[in-house]
Every structure is written in C-alpha cells, then in structure tokens.
C-alpha positions in Angstrom: 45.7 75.9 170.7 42.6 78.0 171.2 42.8 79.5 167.8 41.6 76.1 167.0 38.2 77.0 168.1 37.5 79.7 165.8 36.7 78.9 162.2 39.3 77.2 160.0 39.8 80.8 157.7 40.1 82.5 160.4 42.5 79.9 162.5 44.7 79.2 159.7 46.4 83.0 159.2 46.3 83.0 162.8 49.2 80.3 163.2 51.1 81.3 160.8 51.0 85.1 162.3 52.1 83.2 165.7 54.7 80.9 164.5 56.2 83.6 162.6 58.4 85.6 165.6 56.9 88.6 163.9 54.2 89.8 165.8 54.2 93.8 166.2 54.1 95.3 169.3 50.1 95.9 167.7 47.5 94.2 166.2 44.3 95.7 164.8 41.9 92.5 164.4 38.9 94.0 161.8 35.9 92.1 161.3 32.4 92.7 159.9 31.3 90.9 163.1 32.8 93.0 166.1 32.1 89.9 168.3 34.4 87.4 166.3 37.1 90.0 165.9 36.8 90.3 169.8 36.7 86.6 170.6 39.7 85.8 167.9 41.7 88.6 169.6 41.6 87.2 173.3 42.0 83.7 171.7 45.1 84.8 170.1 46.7 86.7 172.8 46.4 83.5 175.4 48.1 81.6 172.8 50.7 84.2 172.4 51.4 84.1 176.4 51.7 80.6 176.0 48.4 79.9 178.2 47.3 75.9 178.7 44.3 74.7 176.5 40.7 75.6 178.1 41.8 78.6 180.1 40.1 81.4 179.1 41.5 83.7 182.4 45.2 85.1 182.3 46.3 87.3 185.0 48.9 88.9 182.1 45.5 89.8 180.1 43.6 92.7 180.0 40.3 93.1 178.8 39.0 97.0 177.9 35.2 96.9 177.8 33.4 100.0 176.8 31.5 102.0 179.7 29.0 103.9 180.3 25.3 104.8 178.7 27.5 106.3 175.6 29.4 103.3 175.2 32.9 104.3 175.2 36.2 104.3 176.5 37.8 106.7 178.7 41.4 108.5 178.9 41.5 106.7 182.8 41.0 103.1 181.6 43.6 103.5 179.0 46.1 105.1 181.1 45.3 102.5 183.9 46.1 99.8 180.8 49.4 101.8 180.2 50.4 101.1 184.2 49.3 97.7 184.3 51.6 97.0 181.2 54.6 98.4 182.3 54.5 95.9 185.2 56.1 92.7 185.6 54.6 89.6 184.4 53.0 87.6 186.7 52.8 84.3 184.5 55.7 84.2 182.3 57.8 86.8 180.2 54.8 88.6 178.6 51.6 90.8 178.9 48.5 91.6 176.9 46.1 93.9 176.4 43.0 94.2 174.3 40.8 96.5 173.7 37.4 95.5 172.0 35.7 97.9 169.9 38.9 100.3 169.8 36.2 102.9 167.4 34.7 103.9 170.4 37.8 105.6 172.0 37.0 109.2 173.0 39.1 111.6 171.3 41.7 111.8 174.4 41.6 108.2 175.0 42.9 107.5 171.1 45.7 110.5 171.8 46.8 108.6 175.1 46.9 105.3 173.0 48.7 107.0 170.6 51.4 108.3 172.7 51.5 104.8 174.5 52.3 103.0 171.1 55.7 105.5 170.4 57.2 104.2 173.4 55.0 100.6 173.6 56.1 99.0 177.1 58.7 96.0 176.5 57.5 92.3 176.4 53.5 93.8 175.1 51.1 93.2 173.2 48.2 95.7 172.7 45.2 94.2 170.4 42.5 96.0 169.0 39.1 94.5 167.8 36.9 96.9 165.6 34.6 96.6 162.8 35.3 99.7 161.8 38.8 100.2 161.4 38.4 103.5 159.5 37.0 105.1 162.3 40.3 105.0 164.1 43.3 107.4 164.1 45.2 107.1 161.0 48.1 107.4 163.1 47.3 104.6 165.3 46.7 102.4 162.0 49.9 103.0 160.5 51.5 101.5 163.7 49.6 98.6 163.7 49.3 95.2 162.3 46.0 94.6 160.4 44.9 91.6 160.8 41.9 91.1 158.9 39.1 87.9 159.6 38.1 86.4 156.6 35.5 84.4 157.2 33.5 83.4 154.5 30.2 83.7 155.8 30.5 87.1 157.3 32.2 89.0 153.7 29.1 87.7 152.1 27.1 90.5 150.8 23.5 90.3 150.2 22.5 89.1 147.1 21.0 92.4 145.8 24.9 93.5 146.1 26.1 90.3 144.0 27.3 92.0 141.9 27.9 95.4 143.2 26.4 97.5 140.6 28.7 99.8 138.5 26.1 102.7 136.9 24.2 104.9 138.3 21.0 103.5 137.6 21.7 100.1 138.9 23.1 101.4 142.0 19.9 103.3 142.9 17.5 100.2 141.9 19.4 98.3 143.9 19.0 101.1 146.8 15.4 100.8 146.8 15.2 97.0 146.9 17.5 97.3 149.7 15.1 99.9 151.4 12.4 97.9 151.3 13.8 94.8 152.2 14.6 96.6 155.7 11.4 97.9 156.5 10.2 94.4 155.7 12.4 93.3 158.4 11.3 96.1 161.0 8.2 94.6 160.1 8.7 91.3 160.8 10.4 91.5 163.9 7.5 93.8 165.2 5.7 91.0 164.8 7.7 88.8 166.6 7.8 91.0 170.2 4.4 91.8 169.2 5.1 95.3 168.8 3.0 95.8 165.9 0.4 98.1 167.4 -3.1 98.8 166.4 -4.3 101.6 164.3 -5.8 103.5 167.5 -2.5 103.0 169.3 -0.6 104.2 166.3 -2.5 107.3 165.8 -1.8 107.8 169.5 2.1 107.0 169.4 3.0 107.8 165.9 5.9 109.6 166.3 7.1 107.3 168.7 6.8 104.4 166.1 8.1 106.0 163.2 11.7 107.0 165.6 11.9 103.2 165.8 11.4 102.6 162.4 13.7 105.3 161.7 16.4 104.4 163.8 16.0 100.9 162.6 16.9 101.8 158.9 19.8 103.3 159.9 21.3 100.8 161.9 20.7 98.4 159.0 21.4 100.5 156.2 24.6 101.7 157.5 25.6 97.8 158.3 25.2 97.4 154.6 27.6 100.0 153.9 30.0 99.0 156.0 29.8 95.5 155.1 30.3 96.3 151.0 33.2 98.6 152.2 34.7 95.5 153.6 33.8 93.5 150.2 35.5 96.3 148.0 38.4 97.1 150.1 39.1 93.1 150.2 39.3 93.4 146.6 42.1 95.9 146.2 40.7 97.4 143.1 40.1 100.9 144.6 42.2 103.5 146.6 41.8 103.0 150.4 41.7 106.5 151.1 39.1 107.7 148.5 36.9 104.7 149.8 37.1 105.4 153.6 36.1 109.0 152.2 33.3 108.1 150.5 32.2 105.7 153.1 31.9 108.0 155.9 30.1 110.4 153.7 27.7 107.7 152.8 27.5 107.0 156.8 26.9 110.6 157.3 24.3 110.8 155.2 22.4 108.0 156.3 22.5 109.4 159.9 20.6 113.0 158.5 17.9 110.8 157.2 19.0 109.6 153.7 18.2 106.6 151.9 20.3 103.4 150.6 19.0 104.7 146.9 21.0 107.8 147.3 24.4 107.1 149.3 25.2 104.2 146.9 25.3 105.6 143.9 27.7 108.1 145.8 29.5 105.5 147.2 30.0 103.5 144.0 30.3 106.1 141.3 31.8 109.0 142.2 
C-alpha cells in the first residue's frame, strides 16, 4: 500500500483507520511537520480509492495548494472543490479531496467548508493537513476525525524542554537558553549564505539586518511553542481548551516582539 512508505508509527494507525469501514466523511491529519501530515494525507486517500501501488496521480483526487503572495486559500477554490465532489467518479465509486495547510483558509473559505461538511457530498472524502490544528474553526474540528502523526522524531522537544519545566523560575531560565540558542542559529546560517556583513555594511543596513534577525526569532520561537503544545496536548494531562488559549496568547506575544523568557512561563504556569 503506499502508507507503507511513510514511517512505521505513522503507517501502522494508518491501516488500522482504513481496514476499519469507519472513516468519517473528514479527516484532520495534524503534524508538527506540515510536509508529512500533507504527504501521509494524499498517501492515505489513494489507498482509500483503492489506487495501484506507485501511482501517485488519481483523477478522483484533488489537491488544494495555497495561492497567492499571502499564502492562502480562497472562497473560489473551495467552492470549485465542492462542484468537483459532487460529480461522478471517474475511477471507481469514490472521490477525494485534500486540502494541505487547511490554517490558512480565509475567513469565508472556512465558512464555505463549513457549510460543505453539514451536507458532505456522498461517496467523499475531504482531508485536511495542518500543523496547527487550533487555528481552525472549532466547528469544523468537532466534525472531523483527528488523526494525529506520531512520529517519534518529530514530538521530540529540545532538550532544554526535557523536562518541561514546572515553576516559574525554571520556565524563564529555560526561555533565555532558548533565546540564545536561536540567535546562535541566525548566526550560523548567516554564515553559511555568507550573509554575515561587515561592520561598515552593518552600520549602513542596520535596520535591515536586525528585521531579519527579528523575524527569524519569531519564526523559531513560535515553532517551539507550537511544538511543546503538541508534547503537552499528547499527554492529556491538561484541558485542551485552556491550552489552545494560552498558546495563541503565547503566539501573539511573540509576534509584538516578546521573548521565549516571557511567554513560557505564561504558557506553563498560569
């Protein structure tokens, strides 16, 4: 099958989910790694139609990229997904659709979705892919089945987060190291595309170099926060609702300049 591809704890839930004649009419697919929760999604879906080993084209499969310089997908392309879906089956006695990073649906595009999934088009199969499953509609959640990736080398949090501090204190220690373990990667991957520039040049594009450097401790820091939602959410030992809470909060803070030292503490001791 071409489940078989994908790593063995990934694969494994994955059969069992299609040899169980219970498949909802949606799957959410969540992975830290948006790429594997893509690639396991259209794997899973030609298996679903029944599609022969090594074909990796279906004309009963849809893909939904995101578009545009923002990234995102539009009312149009999931309307035109709706049409396509209520149409016959050119292959056999089923169709698919997936749509890969399903957090970046605009506003109207998740309400069309929405209103698509109360009446979902007979023999279908819509499949979301996200790392960021909290950034969806509640509503489109609840009507879904989460299917959730679990491999190994992708829940493993950085060792400064093993284990996830508890008090205050530790949580902000931990924050710093964190810190300044990304700007020693900003660092280091100047130096790789030689982007390091000298002091003249720097006094000449300062503001230009400290943006980067800026928007490179964000990207990390909030990939650390999403990641140790995963880790915690995985463990069951908090309520979802209060976690997604605090998470975006965290996120949100880190986007109006704050530092890994201050949002965890939030994030784990509130």
């Amino acid at each position: 099958m071409h489940i078989d591809s994908l790593e063995r704890s990934i694969a494994q839930p994955l059969h069992v989910l299609l040899n169980s004649s219970r498949v909802a009419h949606l799957l959410i697919f969540v992975s830290a790694d948006s790429s594997v929760a893509s690639k396991a999604a259209k794997l899973f879906a030609l298996d679903y139609l029944g599609a022969s080993q090594g074909v990796d084209i279906h004309p009963d499969v849809q893909e939904l990229r995101t578009k545009g310089k923002a990234g995102l997908h539009t009312v149009d392309a999931i309307r035109q997904m709706s049409g396509q879906l209520q149409q016959a089956p050119f292959a056999g006695g089923r169709k698919a659709a997936l749509i890969e990073n399903a957090e970046r649906m605009q506003p109207a595009a998740a309400n069309t979705l929405l209103k698509i999934l109360e009446e979902p088009p007979e023999r279908s199969l819509i499949v979301l892919s996200t790392s960021q499953p909290y950034k969806l509609l509640d509503t489109i959640l609840s009507r879904g089945q989460l299917v959730r990736l679990r491999a190994q080398r992708l829940l493993k949090l950085d060792p400064l987060l093993d284990p996830i501090p508890t008090s205050y204190e530790s949580a902000v220690e931990v924050g710093d190291a964190l810190h300044k373990q990304i700007l020693e990667m900003f660092s280091q991957e100047c130096e790789r595309e030689d982007r390091e520039p000298s002091a003249a040049q720097k006094r000449a594009s300062e503001q230009e170099f400290e943006g980067a450097q800026m928007l490179f401790v964000q990207e990390r820091s909030k990939e650390i926060l999403e990641q140790l939602y995963l880790s915690i959410r995985e463990e069951g030992s908090q309520d979802p609702a209060c976690l997604v809470q605090r998470l975006l909060q965290a996120l949100d803070g880190v986007e109006r300049g704050a530092t890994l030292s201050a949002m965890l503490p939030y994030m784990l001791c509130s």
